[in-house]
Structure formats: C-alpha cells, structure tokens
TORMILO-125472 format. One record per residue (C-alpha): residue number from 1; x, y, z; residue in one letter. Coordinates in Angstrom, 1 decimal. Example, Ala and Ser with C-alpha at 12.3 -4.5 7.8 and 13.67 -1.06 7.14 Angstrom:
TORMILO-125472
@num->1 | x->12.3 | y->-4.5 | z->7.8 | residuo->a $
@num->2 | x->13.7 | y->-1.1 | z->7.1 | residuo->s $
***
This chain:
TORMILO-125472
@num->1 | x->-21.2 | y->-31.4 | z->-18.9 | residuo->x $
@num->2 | x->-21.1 | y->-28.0 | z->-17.6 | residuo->x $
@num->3 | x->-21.3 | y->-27.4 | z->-14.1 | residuo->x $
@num->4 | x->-22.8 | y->-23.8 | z->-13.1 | residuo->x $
@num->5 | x->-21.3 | y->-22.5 | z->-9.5 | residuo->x $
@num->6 | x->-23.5 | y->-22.3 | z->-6.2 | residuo->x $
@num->7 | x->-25.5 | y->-19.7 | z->-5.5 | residuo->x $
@num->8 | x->-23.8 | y->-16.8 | z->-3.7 | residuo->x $
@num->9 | x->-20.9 | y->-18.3 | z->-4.7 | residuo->x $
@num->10 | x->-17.8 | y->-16.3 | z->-6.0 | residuo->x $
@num->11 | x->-16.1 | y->-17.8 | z->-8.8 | residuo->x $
@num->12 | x->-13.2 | y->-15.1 | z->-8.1 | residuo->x $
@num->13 | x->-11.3 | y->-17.2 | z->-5.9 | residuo->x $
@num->14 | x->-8.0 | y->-14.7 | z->-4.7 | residuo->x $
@num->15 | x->-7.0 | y->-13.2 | z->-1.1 | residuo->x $
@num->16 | x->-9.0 | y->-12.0 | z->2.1 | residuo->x $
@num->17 | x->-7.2 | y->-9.1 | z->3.9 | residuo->x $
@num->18 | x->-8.5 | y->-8.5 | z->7.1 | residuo->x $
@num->19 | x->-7.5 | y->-5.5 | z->9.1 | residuo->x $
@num->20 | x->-8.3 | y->-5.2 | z->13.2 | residuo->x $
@num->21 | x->-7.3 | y->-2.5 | z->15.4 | residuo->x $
@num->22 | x->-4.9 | y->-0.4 | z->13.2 | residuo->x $
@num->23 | x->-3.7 | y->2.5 | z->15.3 | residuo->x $
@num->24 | x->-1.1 | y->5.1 | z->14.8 | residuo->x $
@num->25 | x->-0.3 | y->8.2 | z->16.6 | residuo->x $
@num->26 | x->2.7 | y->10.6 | z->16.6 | residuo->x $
@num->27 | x->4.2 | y->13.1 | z->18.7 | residuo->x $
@num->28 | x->2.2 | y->16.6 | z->18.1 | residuo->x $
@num->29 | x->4.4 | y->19.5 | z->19.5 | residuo->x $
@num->30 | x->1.8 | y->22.2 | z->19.8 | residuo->x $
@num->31 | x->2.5 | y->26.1 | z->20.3 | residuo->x $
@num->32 | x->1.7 | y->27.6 | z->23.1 | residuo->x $
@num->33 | x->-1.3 | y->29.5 | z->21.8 | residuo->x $
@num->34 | x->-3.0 | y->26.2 | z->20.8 | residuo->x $
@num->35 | x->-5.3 | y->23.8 | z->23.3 | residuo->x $
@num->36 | x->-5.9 | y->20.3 | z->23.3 | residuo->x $
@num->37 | x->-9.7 | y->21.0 | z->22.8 | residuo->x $
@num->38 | x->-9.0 | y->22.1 | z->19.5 | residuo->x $
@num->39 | x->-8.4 | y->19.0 | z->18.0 | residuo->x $
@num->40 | x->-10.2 | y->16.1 | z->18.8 | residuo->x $
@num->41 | x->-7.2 | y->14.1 | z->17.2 | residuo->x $
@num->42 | x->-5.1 | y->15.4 | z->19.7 | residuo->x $
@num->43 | x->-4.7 | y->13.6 | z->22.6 | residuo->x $
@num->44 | x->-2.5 | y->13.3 | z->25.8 | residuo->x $
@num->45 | x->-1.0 | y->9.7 | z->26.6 | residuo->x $
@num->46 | x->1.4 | y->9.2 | z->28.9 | residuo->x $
@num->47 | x->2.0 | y->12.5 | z->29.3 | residuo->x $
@num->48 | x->2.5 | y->13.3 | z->25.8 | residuo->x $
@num->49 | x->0.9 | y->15.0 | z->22.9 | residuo->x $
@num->50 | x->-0.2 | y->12.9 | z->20.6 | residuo->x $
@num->51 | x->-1.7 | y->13.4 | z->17.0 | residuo->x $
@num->52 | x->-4.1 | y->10.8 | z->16.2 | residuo->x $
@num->53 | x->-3.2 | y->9.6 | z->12.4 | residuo->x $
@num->54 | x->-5.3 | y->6.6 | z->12.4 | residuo->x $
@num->55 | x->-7.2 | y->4.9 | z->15.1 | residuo->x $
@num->56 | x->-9.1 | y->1.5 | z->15.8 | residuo->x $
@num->57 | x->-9.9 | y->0.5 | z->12.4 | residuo->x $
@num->58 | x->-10.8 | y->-2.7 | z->11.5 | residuo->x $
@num->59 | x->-11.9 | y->-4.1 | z->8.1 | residuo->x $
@num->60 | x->-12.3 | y->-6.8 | z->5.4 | residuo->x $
@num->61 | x->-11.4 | y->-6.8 | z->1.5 | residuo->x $
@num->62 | x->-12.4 | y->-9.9 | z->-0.4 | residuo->x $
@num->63 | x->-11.5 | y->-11.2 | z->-3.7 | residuo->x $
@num->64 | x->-12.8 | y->-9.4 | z->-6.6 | residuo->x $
@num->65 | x->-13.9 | y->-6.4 | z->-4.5 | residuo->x $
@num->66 | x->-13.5 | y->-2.6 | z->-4.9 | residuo->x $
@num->67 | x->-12.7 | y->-0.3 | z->-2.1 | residuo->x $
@num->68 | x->-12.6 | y->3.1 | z->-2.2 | residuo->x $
@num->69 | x->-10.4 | y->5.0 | z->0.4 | residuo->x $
@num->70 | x->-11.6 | y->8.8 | z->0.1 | residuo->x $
@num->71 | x->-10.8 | y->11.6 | z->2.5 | residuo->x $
@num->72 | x->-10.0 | y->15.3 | z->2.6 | residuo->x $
@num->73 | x->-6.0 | y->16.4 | z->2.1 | residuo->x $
@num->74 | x->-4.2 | y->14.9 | z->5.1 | residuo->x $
@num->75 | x->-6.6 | y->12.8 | z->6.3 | residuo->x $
@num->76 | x->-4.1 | y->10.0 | z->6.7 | residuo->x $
@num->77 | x->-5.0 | y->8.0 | z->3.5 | residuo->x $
@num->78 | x->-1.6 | y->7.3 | z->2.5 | residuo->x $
@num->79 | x->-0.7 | y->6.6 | z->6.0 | residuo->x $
@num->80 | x->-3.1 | y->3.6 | z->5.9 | residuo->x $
@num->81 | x->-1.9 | y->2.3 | z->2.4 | residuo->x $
@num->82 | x->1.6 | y->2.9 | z->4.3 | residuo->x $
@num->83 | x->0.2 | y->0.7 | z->6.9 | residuo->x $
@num->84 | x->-0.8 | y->-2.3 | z->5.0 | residuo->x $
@num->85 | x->2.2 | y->-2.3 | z->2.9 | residuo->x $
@num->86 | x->4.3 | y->-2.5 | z->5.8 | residuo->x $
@num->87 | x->6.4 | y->1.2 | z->4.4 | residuo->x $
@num->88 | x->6.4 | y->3.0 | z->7.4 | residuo->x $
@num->89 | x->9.6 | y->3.6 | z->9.3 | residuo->x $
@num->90 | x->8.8 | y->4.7 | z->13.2 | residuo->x $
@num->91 | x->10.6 | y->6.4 | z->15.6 | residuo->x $
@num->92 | x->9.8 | y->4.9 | z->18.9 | residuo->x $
@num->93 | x->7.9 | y->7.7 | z->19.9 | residuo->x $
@num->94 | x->5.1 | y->7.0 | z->17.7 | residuo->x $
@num->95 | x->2.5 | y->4.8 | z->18.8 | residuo->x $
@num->96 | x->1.6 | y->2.1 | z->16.4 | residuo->x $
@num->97 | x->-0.4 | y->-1.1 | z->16.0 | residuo->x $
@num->98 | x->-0.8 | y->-3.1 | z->13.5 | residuo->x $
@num->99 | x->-3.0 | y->-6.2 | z->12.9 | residuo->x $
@num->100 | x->-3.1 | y->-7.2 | z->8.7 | residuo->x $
@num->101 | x->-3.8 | y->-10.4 | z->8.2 | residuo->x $
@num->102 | x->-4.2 | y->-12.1 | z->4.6 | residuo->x $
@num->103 | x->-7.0 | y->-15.0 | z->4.2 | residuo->x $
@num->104 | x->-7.9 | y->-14.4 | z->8.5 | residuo->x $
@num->105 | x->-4.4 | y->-16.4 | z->9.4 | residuo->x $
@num->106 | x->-1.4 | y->-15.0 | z->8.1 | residuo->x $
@num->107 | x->0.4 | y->-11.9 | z->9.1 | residuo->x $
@num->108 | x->1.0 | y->-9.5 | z->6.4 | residuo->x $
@num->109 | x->4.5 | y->-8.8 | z->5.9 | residuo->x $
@num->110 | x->6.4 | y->-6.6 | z->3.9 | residuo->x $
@num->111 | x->7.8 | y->-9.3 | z->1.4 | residuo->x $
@num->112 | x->4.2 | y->-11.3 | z->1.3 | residuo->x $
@num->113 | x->2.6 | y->-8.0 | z->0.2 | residuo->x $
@num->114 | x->5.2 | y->-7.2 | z->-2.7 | residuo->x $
@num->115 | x->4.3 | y->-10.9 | z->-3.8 | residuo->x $
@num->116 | x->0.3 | y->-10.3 | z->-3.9 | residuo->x $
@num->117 | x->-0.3 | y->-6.8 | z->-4.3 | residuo->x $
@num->118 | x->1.1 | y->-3.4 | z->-5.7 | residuo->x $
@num->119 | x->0.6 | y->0.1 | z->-4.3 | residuo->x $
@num->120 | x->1.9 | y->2.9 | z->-6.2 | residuo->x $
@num->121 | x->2.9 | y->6.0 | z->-4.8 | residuo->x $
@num->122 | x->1.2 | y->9.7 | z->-4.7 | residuo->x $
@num->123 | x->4.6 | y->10.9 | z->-6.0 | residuo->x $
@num->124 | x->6.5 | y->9.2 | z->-9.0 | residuo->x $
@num->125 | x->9.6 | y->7.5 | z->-9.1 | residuo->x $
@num->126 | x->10.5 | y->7.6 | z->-12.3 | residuo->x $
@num->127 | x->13.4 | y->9.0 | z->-13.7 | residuo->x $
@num->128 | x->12.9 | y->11.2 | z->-16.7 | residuo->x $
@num->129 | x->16.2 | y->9.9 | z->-18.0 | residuo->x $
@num->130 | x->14.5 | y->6.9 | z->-18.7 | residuo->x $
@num->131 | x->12.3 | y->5.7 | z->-21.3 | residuo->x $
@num->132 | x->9.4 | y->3.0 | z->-19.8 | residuo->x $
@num->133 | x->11.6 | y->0.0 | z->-21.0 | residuo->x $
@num->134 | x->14.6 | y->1.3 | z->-19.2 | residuo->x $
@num->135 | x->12.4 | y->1.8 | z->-16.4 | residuo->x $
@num->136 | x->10.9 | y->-1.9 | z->-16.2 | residuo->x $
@num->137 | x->14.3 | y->-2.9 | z->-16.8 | residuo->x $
@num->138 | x->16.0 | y->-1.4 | z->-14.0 | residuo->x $
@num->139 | x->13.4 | y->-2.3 | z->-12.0 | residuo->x $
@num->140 | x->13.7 | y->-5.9 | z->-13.0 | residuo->x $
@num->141 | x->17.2 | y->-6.0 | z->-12.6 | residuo->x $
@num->142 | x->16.4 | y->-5.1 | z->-8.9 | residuo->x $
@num->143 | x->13.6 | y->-7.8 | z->-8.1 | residuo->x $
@num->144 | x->14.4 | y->-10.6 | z->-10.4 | residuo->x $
@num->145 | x->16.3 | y->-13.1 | z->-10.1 | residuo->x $
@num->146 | x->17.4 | y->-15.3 | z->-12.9 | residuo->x $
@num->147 | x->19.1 | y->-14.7 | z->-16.6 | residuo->x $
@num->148 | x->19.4 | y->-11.7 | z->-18.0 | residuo->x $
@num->149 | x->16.9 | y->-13.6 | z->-21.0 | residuo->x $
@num->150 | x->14.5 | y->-14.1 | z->-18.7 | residuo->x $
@num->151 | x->15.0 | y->-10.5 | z->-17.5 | residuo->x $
@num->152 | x->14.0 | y->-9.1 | z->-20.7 | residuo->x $
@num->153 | x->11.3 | y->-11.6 | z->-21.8 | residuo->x $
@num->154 | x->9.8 | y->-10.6 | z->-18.1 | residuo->x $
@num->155 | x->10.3 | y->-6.5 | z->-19.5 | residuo->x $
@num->156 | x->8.9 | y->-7.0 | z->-23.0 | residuo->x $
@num->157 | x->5.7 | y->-8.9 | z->-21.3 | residuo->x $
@num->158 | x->4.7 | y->-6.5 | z->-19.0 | residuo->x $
@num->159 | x->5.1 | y->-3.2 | z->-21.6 | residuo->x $
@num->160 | x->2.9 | y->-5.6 | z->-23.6 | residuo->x $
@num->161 | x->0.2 | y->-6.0 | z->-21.0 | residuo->x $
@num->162 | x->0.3 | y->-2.2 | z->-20.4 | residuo->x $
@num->163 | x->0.4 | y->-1.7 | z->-23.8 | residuo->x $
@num->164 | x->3.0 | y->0.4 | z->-24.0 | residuo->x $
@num->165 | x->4.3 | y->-0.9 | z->-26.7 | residuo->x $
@num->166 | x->4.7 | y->2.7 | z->-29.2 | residuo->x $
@num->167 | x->6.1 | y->4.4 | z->-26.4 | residuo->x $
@num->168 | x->8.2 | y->2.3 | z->-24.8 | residuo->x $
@num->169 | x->11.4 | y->4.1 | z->-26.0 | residuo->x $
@num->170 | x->10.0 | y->7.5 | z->-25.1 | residuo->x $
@num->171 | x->11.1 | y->9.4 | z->-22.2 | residuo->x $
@num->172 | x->9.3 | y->9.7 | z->-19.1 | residuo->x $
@num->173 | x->9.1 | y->13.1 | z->-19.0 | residuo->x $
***
C-alpha cells in the first residue's frame, strides 16, 4: 500500500537554521578629512568609531531550500558565511553577536557545523603540488579518524561522487 505524504508537507526532512540578531561591528579609524555623516555604516559607540559590517539580522533556512546571499564587493557577504561557520577570530574591540541556532534549539558551534554543512572559501586552498586524490587525502588524514583502509576507501568515494575520477591524478594547477 502506498502511502502519499500530507499536503504542505515536505518529504525533505534535514536541518532548520535559524539566525536572530547577528551583529558585527569593528573599529573604523577614519582620516581627518572624513565625517561620520558620510557613511551611514559608521557609527560612534561608546566613544568609538565603529564600521557597521553586519547588523540585526535575523532569518530562517529550511530543509531543501535555496538561499541566495547577493551583494556588491564588500558588502560583508563572506563576513556572514564567517558568521555562521563560527571562522571569525575577534579582537575584543569588535563588537559581535551572534545568535545561530540549528532546528530552533541548538547553538551552532563550530564542530556541529563541520558535521552538517560545508562552506567553501572565496580563495582556494589547494596546493598545486597536489593532484585532487592527494588533496582529499591529506585532507582526510586531518579529519578522519580510523585505518588508513578506511582512509582511502573514504578518498576513492568522494572523487567518485564528484566524479573526478579521469583527473584525479592531475595537478591542481
């Protein structure tokens, strides 16, 4: 007997992140021919000039959705993905909250985002040494635990899901 789901239903069942209040501001050291007026994303707090990076954003992403995340050059779209993945290193100057929560409960961490999600730089990594199995497999001898067997067969799965199969001994370049 087949049984057909409910309606409005999603049969993608997966994560909820929910985002609330995500601020970040740094110290702006301005010259002394530029005013405060002049940017709206600069403002004074406690006595200090501060450039607005991001500021009170709160959202939702649910399973099997797409989101976009546009903007002009600078516009602090990698700040935000640095945000939610938990990258960014702050001096204490910087003003900086941070509210990511996955399915409405738990706090998004650092280690519980490497385990549910990927985010791949603006800038690559890669060395072009490196062929992409020499790649996976130093990567893998970094993350994984377990035999060096179960190493590989975790190496030669992945190039096969990417299908990477005819270059995998080519160099990055």
């Amino acid at each position: 007997m087949k049984v057909e789901p409910e309606p409005n239903s999603s049969p993608i069942k997966g994560i909820t992140l929910f985002w609330e209040n995500i601020t970040f501001r740094t110290p702006f050291t301005r010259s002394k021919t530029e005013q405060l007026e002049d940017n709206p994303d600069i403002k004074m707090v406690n006595g200090k000039s501060m450039k607005t990076i991001v500021e009170d954003l709160t959202g939702l992403a649910k399973p099997g959705e797409i989101i976009g995340l546009l903007g002009p050059s600078a516009s602090g779209k990698t700040v935000l993905l640095n945000i939610f993945s938990d990258r960014l290193i702050l001096p204490s100057e910087c003003e900086y909250r941070r509210n990511v929560y996955v399915n409405n409960r738990t706090p998004l961490t650092r280690n519980l985002f490497g385990k549910i999600a990927a985010y791949v730089m603006q800038d690559d990594v890669l060395l072009e040494t490196l062929t992409p199995y020499e790649c996976f497999k130093f990567a893998a001898n970094l993350r994984l635990s377990g035999t060096e067997q179960e190493k590989e067969e975790a190496v030669l799965k992945v190039i096969k899901a990417l299908r990477l199969q005819v270059c995998r001994d080519t160099l990055v370049l």
